[in-house]
C-alpha positions in Angstrom: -25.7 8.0 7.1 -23.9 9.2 4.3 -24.9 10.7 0.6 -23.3 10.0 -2.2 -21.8 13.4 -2.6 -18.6 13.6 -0.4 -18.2 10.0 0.8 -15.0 8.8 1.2 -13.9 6.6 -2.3 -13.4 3.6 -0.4 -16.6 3.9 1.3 -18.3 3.3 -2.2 -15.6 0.5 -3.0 -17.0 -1.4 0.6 -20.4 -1.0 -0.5 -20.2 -2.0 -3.7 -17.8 -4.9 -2.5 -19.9 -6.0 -0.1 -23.2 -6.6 -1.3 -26.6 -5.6 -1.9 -26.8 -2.0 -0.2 -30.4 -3.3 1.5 -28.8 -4.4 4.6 -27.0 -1.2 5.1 -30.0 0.8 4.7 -32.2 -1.7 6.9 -29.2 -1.3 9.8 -29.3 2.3 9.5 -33.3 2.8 9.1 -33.1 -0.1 12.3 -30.9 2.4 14.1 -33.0 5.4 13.4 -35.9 4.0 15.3 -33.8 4.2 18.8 -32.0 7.5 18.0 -35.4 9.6 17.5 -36.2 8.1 21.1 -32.6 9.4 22.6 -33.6 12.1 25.6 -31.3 14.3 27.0 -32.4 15.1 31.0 -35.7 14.0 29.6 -37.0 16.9 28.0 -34.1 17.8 24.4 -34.5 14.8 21.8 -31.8 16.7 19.4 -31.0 12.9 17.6 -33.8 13.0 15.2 -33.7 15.3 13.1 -29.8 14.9 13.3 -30.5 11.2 12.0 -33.1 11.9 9.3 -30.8 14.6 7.7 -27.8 12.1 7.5 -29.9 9.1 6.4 -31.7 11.8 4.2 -28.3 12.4 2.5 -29.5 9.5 0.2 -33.0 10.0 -1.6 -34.5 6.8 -1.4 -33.7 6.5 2.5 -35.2 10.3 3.3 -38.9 9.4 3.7 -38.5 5.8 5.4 -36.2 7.8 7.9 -39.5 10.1 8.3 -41.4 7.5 8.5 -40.0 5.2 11.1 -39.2 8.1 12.8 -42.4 9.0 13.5 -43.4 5.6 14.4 -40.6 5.7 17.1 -42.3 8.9 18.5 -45.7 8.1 18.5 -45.1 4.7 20.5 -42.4 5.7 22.9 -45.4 8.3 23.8 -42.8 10.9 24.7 -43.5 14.6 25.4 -44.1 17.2 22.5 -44.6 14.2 20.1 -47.3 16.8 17.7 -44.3 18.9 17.6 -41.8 16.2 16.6 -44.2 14.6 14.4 -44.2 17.9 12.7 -40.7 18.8 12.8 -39.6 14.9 10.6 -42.7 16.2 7.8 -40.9 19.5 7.6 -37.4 17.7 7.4 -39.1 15.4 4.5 -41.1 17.7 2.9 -37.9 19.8 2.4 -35.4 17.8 1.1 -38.2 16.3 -1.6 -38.9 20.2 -2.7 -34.9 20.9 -2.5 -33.1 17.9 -4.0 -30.4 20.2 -4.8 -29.6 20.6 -1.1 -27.8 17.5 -1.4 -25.1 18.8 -3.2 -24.4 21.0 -0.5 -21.7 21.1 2.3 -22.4 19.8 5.7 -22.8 22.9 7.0 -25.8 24.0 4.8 -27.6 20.9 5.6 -26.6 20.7 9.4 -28.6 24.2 9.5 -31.9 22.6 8.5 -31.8 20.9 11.8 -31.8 24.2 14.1 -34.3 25.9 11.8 -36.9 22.9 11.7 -36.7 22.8 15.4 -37.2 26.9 16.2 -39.7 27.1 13.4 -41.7 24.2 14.4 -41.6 24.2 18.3 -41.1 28.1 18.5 -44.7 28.5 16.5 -46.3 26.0 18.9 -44.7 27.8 21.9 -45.8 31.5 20.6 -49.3 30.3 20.0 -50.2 27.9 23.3 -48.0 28.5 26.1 -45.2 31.0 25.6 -42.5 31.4 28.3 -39.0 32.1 28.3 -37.9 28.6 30.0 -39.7 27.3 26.8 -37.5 29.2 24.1 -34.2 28.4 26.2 -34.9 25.0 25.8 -35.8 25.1 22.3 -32.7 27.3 21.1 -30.7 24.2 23.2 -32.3 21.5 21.8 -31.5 23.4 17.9 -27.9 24.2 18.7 -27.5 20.5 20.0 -29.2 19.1 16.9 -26.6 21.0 14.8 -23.7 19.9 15.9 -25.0 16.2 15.9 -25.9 16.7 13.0 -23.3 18.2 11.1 -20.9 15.4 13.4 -22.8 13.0 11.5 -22.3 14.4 8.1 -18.6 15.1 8.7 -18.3 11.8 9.9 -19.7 10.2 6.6 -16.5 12.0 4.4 -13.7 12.2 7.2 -10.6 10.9 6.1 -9.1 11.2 9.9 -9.2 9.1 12.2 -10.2 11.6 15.0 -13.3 12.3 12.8 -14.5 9.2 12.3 -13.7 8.4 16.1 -15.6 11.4 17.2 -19.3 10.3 14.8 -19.0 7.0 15.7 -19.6 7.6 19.0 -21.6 10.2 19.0 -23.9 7.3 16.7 -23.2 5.3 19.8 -24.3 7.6 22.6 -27.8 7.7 20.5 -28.0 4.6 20.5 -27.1 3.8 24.1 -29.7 6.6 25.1 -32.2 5.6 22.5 -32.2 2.0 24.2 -32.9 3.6 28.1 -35.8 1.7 30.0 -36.2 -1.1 27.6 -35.2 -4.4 29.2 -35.4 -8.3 28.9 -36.0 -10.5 31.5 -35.9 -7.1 33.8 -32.1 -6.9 32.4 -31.4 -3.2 30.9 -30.6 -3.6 27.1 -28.6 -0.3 27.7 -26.8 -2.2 30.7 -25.8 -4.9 28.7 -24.4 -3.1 25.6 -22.6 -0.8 27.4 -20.7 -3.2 29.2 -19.3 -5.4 26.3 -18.4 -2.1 25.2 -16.5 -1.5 28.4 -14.8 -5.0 27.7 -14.1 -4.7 23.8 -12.2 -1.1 24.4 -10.3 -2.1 27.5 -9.0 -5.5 25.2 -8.4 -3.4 22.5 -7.1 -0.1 24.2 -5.4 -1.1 27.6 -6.0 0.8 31.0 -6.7 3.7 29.5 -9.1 3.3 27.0 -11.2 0.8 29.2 -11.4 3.5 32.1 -12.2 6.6 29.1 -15.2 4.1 27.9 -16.2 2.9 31.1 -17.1 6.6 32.3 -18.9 7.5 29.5 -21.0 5.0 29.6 -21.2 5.4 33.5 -22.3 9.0 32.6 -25.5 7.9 30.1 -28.0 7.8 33.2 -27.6 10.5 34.1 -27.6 12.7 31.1 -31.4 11.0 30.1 -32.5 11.7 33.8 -31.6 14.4 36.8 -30.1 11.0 38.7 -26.5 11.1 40.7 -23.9 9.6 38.3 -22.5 7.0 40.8 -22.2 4.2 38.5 -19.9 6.4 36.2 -17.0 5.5 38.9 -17.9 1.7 39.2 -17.7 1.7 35.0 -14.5 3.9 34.8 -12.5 1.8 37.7 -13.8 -1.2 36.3 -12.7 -0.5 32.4 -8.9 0.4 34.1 -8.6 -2.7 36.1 -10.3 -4.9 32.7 -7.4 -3.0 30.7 -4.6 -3.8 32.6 -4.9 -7.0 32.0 -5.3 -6.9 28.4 -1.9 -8.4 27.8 -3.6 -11.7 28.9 -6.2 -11.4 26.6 -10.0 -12.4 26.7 -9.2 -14.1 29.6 -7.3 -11.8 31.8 -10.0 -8.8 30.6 -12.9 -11.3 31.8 -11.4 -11.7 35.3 -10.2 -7.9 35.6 -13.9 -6.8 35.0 -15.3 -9.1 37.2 -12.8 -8.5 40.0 -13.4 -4.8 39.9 -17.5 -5.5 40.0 -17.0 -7.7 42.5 -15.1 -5.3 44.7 -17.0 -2.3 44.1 -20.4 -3.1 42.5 -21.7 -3.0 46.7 -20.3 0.1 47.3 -21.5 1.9 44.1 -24.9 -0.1 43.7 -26.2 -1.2 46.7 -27.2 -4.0 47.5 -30.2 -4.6 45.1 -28.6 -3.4 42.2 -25.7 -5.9 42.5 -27.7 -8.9 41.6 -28.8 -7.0 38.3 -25.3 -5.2 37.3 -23.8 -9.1 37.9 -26.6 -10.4 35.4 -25.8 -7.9 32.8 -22.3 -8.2 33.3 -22.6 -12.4 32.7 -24.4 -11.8 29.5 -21.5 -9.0 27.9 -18.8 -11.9 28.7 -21.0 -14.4 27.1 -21.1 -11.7 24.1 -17.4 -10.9 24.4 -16.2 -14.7 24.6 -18.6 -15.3 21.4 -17.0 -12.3 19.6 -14.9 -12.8 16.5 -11.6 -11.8 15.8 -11.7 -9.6 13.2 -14.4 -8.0 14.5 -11.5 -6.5 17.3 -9.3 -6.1 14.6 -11.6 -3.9 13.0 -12.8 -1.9 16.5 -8.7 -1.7 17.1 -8.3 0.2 13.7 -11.6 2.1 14.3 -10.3 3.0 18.0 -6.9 3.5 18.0 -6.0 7.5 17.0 -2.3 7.4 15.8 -2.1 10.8 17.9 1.6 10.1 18.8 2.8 8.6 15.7 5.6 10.5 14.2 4.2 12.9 10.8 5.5 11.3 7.8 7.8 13.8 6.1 6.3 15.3 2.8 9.2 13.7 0.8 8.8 10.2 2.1 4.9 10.7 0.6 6.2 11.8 -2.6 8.1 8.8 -2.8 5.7 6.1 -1.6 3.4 7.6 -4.1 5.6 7.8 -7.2 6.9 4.4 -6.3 3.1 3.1 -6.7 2.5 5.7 -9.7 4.9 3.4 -10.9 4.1 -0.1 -10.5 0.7 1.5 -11.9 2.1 2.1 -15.1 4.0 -1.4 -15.3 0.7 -3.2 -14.4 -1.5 -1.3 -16.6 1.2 -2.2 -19.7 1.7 -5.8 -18.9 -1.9 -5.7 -19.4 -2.3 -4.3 -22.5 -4.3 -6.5 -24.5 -6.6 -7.8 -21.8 -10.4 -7.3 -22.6 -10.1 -5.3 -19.4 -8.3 -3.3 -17.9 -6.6 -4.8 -14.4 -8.5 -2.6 -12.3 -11.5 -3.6 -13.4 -10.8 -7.3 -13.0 -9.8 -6.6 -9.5 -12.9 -5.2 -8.6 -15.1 -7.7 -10.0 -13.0 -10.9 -8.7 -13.6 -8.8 -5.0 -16.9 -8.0 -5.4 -17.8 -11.5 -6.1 -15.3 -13.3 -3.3 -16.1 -10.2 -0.5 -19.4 -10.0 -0.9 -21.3 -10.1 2.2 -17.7 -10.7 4.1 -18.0 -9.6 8.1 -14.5 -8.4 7.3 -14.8 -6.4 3.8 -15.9 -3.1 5.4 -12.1 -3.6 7.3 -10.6 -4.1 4.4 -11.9 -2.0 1.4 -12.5 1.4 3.9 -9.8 1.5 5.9 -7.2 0.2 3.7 -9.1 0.4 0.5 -6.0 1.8 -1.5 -3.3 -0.9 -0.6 -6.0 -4.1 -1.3 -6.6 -2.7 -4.6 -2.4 -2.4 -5.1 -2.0 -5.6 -3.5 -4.7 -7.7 -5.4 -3.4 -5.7 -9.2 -0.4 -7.4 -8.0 -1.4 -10.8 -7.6 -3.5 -11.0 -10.6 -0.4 -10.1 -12.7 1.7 -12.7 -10.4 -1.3 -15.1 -11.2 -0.3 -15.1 -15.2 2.8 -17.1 -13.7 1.1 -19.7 -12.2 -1.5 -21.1 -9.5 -1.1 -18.3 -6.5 -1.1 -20.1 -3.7 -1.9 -19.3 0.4 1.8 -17.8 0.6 1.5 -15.4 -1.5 -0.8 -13.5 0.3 0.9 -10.4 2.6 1.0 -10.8 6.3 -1.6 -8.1 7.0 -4.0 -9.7 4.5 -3.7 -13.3 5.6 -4.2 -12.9 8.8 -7.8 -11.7 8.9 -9.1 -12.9 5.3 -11.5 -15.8 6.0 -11.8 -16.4 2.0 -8.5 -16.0 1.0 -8.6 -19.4 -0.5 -11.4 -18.1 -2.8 -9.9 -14.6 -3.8 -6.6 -16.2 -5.0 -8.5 -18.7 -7.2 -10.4 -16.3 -8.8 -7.6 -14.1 -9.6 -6.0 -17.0 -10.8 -8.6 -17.8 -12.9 -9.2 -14.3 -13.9 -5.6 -13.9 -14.6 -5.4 -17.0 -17.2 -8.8 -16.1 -19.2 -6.7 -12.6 -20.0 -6.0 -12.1 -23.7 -2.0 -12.3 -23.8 -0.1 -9.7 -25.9 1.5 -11.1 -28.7 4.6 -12.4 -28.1 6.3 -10.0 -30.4 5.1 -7.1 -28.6 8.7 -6.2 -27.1 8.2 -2.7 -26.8 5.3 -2.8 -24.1 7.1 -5.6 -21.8 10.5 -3.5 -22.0 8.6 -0.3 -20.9 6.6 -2.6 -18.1 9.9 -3.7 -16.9 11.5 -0.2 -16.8 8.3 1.0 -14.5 9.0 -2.0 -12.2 12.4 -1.6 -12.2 12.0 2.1 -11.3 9.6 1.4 -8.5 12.2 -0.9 -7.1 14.9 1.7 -7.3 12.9 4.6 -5.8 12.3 2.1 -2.8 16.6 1.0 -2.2 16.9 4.9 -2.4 14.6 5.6 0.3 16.2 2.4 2.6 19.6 3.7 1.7 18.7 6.9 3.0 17.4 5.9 6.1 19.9 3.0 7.2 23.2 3.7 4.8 24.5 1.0 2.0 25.4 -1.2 5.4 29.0 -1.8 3.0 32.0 -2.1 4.5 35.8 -1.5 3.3 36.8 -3.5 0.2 38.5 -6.5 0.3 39.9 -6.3 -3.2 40.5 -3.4 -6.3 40.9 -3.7 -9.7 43.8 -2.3 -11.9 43.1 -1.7 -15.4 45.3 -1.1 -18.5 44.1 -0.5 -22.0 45.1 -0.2 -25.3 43.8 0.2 -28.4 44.1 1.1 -32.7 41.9 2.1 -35.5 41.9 -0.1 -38.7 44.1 0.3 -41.4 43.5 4.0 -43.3 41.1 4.8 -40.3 41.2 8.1 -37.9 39.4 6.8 -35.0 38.3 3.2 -33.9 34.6 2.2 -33.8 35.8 0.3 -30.8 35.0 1.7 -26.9 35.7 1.2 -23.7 34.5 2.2 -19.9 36.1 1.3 -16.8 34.2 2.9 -13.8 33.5 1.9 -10.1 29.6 1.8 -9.3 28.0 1.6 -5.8 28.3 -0.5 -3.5 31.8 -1.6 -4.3 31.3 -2.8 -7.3 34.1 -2.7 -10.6 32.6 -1.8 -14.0 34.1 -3.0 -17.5 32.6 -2.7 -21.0 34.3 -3.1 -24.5 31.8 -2.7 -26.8 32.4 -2.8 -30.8 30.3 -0.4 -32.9 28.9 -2.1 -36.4 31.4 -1.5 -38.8 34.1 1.2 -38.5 34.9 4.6 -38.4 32.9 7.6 -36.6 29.9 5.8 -37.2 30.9 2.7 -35.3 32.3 4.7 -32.8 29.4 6.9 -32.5 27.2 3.3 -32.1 29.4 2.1 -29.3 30.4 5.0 -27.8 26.4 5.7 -27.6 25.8 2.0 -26.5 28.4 2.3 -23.6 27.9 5.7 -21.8 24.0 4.6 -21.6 24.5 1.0 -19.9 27.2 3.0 -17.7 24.5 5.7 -16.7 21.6 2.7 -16.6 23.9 0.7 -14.4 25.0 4.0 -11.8 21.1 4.7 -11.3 20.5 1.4 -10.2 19.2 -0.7 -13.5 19.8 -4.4 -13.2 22.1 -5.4 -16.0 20.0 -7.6 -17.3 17.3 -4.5 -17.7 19.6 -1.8 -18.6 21.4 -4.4 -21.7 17.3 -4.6 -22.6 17.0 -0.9 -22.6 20.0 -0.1 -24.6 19.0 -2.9 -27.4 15.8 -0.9 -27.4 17.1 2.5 -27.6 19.7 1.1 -30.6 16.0 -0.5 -32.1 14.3 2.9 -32.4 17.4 5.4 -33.2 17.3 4.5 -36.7 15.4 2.3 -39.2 19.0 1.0 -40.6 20.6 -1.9 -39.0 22.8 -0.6 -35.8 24.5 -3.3 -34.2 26.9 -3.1 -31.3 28.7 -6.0 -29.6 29.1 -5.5 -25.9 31.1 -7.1 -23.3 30.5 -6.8 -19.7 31.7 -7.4 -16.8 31.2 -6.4 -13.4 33.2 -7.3 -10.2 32.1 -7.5 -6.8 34.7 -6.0 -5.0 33.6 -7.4 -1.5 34.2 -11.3 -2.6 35.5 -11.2 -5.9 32.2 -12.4 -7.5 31.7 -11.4 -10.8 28.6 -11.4 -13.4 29.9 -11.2 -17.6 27.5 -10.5 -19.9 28.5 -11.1 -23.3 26.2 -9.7 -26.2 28.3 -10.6 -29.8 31.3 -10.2 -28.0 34.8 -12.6 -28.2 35.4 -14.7 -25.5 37.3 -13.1 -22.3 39.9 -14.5 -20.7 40.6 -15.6 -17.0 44.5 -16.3 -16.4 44.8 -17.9 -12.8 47.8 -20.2 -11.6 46.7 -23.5 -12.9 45.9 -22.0 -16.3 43.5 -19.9 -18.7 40.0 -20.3 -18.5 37.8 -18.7 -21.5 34.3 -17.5 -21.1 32.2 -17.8 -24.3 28.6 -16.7 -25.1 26.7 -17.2 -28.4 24.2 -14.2 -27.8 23.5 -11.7 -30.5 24.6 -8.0 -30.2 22.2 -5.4 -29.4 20.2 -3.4 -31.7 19.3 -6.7 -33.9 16.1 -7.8 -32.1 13.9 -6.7 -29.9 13.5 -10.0 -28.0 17.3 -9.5 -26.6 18.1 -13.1 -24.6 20.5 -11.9 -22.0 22.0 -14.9 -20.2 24.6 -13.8 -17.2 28.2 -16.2 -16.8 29.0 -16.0 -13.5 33.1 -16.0 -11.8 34.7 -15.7 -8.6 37.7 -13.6 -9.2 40.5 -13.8 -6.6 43.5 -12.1 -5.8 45.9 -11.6 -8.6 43.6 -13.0 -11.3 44.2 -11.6 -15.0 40.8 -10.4 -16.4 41.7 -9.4 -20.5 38.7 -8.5 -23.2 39.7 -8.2 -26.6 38.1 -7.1 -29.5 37.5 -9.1 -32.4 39.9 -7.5 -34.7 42.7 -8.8 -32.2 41.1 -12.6 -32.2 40.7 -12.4 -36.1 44.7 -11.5 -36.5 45.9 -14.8 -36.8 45.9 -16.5 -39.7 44.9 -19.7 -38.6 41.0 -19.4 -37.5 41.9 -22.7 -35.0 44.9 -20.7 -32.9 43.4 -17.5 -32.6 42.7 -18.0 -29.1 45.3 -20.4 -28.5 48.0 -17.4 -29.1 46.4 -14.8 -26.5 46.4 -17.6 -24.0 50.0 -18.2 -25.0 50.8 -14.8 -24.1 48.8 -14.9 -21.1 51.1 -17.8 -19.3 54.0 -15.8 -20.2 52.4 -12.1 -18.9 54.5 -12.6 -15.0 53.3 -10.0 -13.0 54.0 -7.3 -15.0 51.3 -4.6 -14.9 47.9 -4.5 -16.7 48.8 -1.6 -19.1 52.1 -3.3 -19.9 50.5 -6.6 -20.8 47.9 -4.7 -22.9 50.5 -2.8 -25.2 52.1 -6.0 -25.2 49.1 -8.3 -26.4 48.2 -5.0 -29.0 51.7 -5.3 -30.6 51.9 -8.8 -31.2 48.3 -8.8 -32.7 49.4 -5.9 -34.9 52.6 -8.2 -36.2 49.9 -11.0 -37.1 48.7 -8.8 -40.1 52.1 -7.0 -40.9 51.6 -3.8 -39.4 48.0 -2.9 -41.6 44.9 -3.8 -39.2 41.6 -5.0 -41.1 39.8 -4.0 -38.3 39.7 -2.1 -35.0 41.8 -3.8 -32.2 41.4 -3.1 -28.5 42.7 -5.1 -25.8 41.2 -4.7 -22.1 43.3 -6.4 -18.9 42.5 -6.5 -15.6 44.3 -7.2 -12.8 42.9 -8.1 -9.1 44.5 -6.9 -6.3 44.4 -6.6 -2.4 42.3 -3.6 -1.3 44.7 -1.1 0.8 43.7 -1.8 4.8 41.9 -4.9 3.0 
């Protein structure tokens, strides 16, 4: 029913997903042949050219519409079938002689409909029997076919659910009509149809729905013949009874709609037709019973209007989308390299395991954007390792009948990939930025909405510092930050620029207020240490280093992550003794394959917490007791303040070398204290 120009993206993605487009077009040529027969109060047939425009839409389907069109007409025998026969040629021969009327809007090609008809029907009028009933039923029967017809197109592109709501069952209502007076076993096919229908909206929809479907297909008598609608109320009490039960299931819809026939069907029918309408109704709970669960999944989504759901605010959009513009980026860069692009793998591992899946329209049209998101997703998770049934998402799992199958092809798909080399830091660092982004624009929007969910602070940190350039030196290459970071968390760095002097200062200085900044957006240390290595990498061609020690305190329970990069070892002076924390990693700005491994404390109340920087380590002349001595001072430190024990650790280190430093000396200590009201 639709043309290529217009459809909705994940239209194409289903039909290209789900197999060879024959069965479509059979379906829809299949469904033609009833809607040409449709009759409105026997005498207006405004579905076929509505139905040979839409099918029409696509070139190859145009003249097999025509023709089984015609062949619907000429052996249903119905009245003014020259005429119609006439009216399909006129349709056909136009859109062969006009291909570019395909590119138009709906409302262009919805017009053909109304002037095929009034042409066509108004000559044969003028020239055999002219009379003014004659015209007001043709100008009727062309203002009808319009709007079916342009429903059918708009229907084809809608993008709301309303829309697609409103052409599907106008499609129906052809149907239903097209299908009046045939029968099996003296059963009405219409009967039949348009009670499972009854049953599947009332077990999808509740009360409400079931009564809404049950009238109007209560009401399709009577608008093909002049005829009393009385089995509109049988249908309509009957689909509110079937609803209310709906919370039972199957079951409880089965016994509602056969209670309400049971009660009524006399009344409403009399007493001949309640042998038939019970027939009719045994074989749409046979159907209903036999029906498969995703194919009411899929008539939920299709029914359901989310009329009173709440408008998403424009800047929760923006979010959601620059959160996926995002993980886009970091997907597409892990997977530089690759033959192909992600995307592309995606769709071919789909179209091979959904192909000719009941539930693949479901998926790929109504949620076309989030399977592509989701399955870019696994395929990178599938580089890891085997994906297993788990890692599938709720909504996915519970409908996908070859789950099994998709996740082994990704896998597969996932470990033929050409990897990057392994020196190719710069791509995975930028990858990892994009994720870690994503993530961060995601916690901002749940922080928003629901607050930090922090409480007071159990503990605080006091901090003391002290520090002196090197011998004949202006300013120390050494630096320090001491900040306090959401949620409740204590910051420390002493990092030690390459060298010393402005430059070394400028290094570190550089170094520091960027991992302060990283770490107050949100960066994981682990990311933002990568990110400043990187940035130190590309500032200059010359060799850069920085050493950087960092610590970060929990403030809720005292737990606390270090990371040292090049740094000395810190110290941790409790009651029972000091502890040191050591770390062999290499400073930043030396590699671009930074191995960042985290050391990780529980601080308590009135812990000591002192980072030094190598120049005060180095003092001593002994290379064995240069850590011994700050310990040493440590066990002797009482509970005088931080900033007292820091000039006091500087001045002893400056007696070690006589006054003249060799290098910069800083000295960092940190004490742990109760929070006030903690």
């Amino acid at each position: 029913m639709s043309g290529h120009t217009g459809v909705h993206p994940w239209r194409q993605q289903a039909r290209a997903l789900t197999g060879n487009e024959l069965i479509p077009d059979v379906l829809l040529l299949a469904a033609a042949f009833f809607l040409v027969r449709a009759a409105l109060l026997e005498e207006l047939f405004p579905f076929g050219p509505a139905i040979i425009i839409a099918a029409g839409s696509r070139r190859r389907l145009l003249w097999p519409a025509v023709l089984v069109a015609a062949v619907s007409v000429w052996l249903a025998g119905s009245p003014q079938v020259y005429s119609r026969l006439l009216i399909f040629l006129f349709l056909g021969l136009t859109g062969t002689l006009y291909p570019s009327l395909r590119q138009r809007g709906p409302l262009t090609r919805a017009t053909l409909a109304p002037v095929a008809i009034i042409l066509v029907r108004g000559l044969s009028l003028t020239i055999w029997q002219p009379s003014f009933y004659g015209w007001v039923q043709i100008i009727f029967e062309a203002l009808l076919a319009w709007g079916l017809t342009l429903g059918l197109l708009e229907t084809a592109a809608a993008r709301r659910q309303e829309e697609r709501l409103l052409g599907g069952g106008l499609f129906l209502l052809g149907l239903l009509l097209g299908l009046q007076g045939w029968q099996v076993a003296g059963l009405s096919i219409q009967g039949i149809i348009s009670r499972y229908i009854l049953l599947l909206a009332a077990l999808v929809g509740g009360p409400g729905v079931g009564a809404a479907a049950g009238a109007a297909v209560g009401f399709l008598p009577s608008l093909a013949a002049l005829i009393t609608p009385s089995l509109a109320g049988l249908m309509a009490f009957t689909g509110l009874v079937a609803g209310s039960l709906r919370n039972l299931g199957k079951p409880g819809v089965i016994s509602g709609f056969l209670l309400a026939h049971l009660v009524l069907a006399n009344y409403f029918l009399g007493s001949e037709g309640v042998l038939a309408a019970l027939r009719e109704s045994g074989l749409a709970i046979l159907a209903m019973v036999v029906t498969p669960p995703f194919l009411v999944n899929y008539f939920r989504e299709f029914l359901t209007v989310p009329a009173a759901t709440q408008p998403v605010p424009a800047g929760t959009r923006r979010q959601e989308n620059l959160k996926q513009a995002l993980k886009s980026l970091a997907r597409n860069l892990r997977f530089h390299g690759y033959d192909e692009s992600p995307l592309n793998v995606v769709r071919q591992v789909a179209r091979a395991a959904c192909r000719g899946c009941p539930a693949g329209k479901v998926c790929w049209e109504l949620e076309g954007e989030q399977m592509l998101n989701t399955l870019q997703d696994l395929l990178q998770q599938g580089s890891k390792g085997p994906l297993t049934a788990a890692d599938l998402p709720e909504w996915l799992a519970s409908r996908c009948g070859r789950g099994r199958e998709l996740l082994a092809a990704l896998t597969t798909r996932s470990s033929q990939g050409q990897k990057k080399p392994a020196e190719d830091g710069l791509t995975t660092w930028l990858a990892s930025i994009f994720d870690n982004l994503a993530a961060m624009v995601d916690n901002a929007f749940q922080m928003d909405s629901t607050g930090d969910g922090t409480g007071q602070p159990a503990l605080k940190v006091s901090v003391g510092m002290a520090s002196i350039p090197r011998h004949r030196a202006d300013v120390t290459g050494d630096a320090f930050v001491a900040a306090t970071l959401e949620p409740s968390r204590q910051l420390l760095i002493l990092g030690d620029g390459m060298g010393a002097g402005r430059e070394a200062a400028d290094a570190s200085g550089t170094a520091l207020e960027l991992l302060q900044d990283l770490l107050a957006a949100g960066f994981s240390p682990e990311l933002a240490l990568r990110t400043v290595n990187m940035i130190l990498l590309l500032r200059t061609s010359r060799e850069n280093f920085t050493t950087l020690d960092l610590a970060m305190v929990n403030c809720q329970n005292g737990q606390t992550e270090f990371y040292k990069l090049g740094a000395c070892p810190s110290f941790i002076q409790r009651q029972d003794g000091v502890k040191l924390l050591r770390s062999h990693s290499l400073p930043v700005g030396i590699l671009e394959d930074l191995q960042v491994e985290p050391l990780r404390e529980e601080l308590q109340e009135g812990d000591l917490l002192v980072m030094v920087s190598d120049g005060v380590l180095e003092a001593h002349r002994d290379l064995n007791e240069k850590e011994k001595w700050v310990s040493k001072a440590l066990q002797r430190a009482g509970e005088a303040r931080p900033q007292e024990i820091a000039d006091r650790l500087l001045r002893q280190a400056r007696a070690l070398v006589d006054g003249d430093p060799p290098d910069d000396m800083t000295v960092v200590v940190a004490r742990v204290e109760k929070a006030a009201g903690g």
